[in-house]
C-alpha positions in Angstrom: 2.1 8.2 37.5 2.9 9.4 40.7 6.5 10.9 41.3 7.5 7.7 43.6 6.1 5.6 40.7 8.1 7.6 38.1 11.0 7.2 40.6 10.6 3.6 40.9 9.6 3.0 37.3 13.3 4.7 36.1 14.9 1.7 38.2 12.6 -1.2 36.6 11.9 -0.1 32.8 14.1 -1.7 30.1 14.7 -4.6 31.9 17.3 -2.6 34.0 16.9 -4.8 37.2 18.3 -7.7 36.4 16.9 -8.3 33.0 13.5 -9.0 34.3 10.9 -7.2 32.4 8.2 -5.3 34.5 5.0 -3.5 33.2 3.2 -0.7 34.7 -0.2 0.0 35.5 -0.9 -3.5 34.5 -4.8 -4.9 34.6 -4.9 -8.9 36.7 -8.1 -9.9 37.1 -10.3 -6.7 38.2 -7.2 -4.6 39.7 -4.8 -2.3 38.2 -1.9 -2.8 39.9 1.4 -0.4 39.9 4.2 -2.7 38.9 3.6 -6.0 37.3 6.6 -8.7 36.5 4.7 -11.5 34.6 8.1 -14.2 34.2 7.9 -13.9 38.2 3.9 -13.4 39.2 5.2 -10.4 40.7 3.4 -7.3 41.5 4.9 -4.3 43.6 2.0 -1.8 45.1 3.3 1.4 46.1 1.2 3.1 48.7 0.7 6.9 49.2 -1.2 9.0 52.5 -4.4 8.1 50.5 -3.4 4.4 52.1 -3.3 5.6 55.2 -7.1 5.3 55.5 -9.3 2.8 57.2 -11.1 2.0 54.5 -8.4 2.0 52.0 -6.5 -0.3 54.0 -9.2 -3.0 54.4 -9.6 -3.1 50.6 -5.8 -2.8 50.3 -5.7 -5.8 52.4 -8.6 -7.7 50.5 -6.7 -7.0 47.1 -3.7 -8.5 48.1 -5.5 -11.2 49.7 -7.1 -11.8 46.2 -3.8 -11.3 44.3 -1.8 -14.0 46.5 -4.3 -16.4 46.6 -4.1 -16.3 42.5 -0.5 -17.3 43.0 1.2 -14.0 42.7 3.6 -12.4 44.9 2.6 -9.0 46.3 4.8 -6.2 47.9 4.2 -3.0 49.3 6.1 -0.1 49.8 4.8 3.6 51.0 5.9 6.2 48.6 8.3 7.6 51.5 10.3 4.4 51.2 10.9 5.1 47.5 12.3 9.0 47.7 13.9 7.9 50.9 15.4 4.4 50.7 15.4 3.5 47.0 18.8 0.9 47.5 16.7 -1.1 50.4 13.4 -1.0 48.2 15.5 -2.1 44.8 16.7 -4.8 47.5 13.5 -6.2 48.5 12.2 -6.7 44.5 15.3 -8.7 44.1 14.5 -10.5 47.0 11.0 -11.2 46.2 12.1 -11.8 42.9 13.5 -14.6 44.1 11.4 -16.1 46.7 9.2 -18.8 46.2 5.8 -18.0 45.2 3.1 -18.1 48.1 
């Protein structure tokens, strides 16, 4: 794991937020993704420079494409917003948490 994943992953493991259970590194369908809440269809990508690339954001964007249209909710954070804003990022889960599904 990266350090922003073992930063966010100390605020999700043991059911900690909320009592919802997350997994990590979790395979759906041919992905891996990052952060994984099943009870919810909830998966949280977290997205270092290596995103910052053409490429890798066209196939960022195709995989999240992929995900939603499966039914799951996707959200993304850049690993800056994690060292730097963990509250507002913690925030947004809960949020999505409890928004509808696409």
């Amino acid at each position: 794991m990266t350090k922003a994943e073992k930063l966010l992953w100390d605020r999700l493991k043991e059911k900690k937020l909320n009592g919802y259970k997350f997994r990590r590194q979790h395979p759906i369908l041919r992905f891996i993704v990052d952060f994984y809440c099943h009870s919810e269809n909830l998966v949280i990508e977290l997205d270092g420079e290596v995103h910052n690339d053409e490429f890798q954001n066209q196939y960022d964007e195709e995989r999240t494409k992929v995900l939603v249209e499966s039914g799951l909710k996707v959200i993304r954070f850049k690993n800056e917003e994690v060292f730097d804003e963990i509250e507002n990022v913690i925030e947004e889960i809960r949020n999505a948490i409890h928004a509808p599904n696409p």
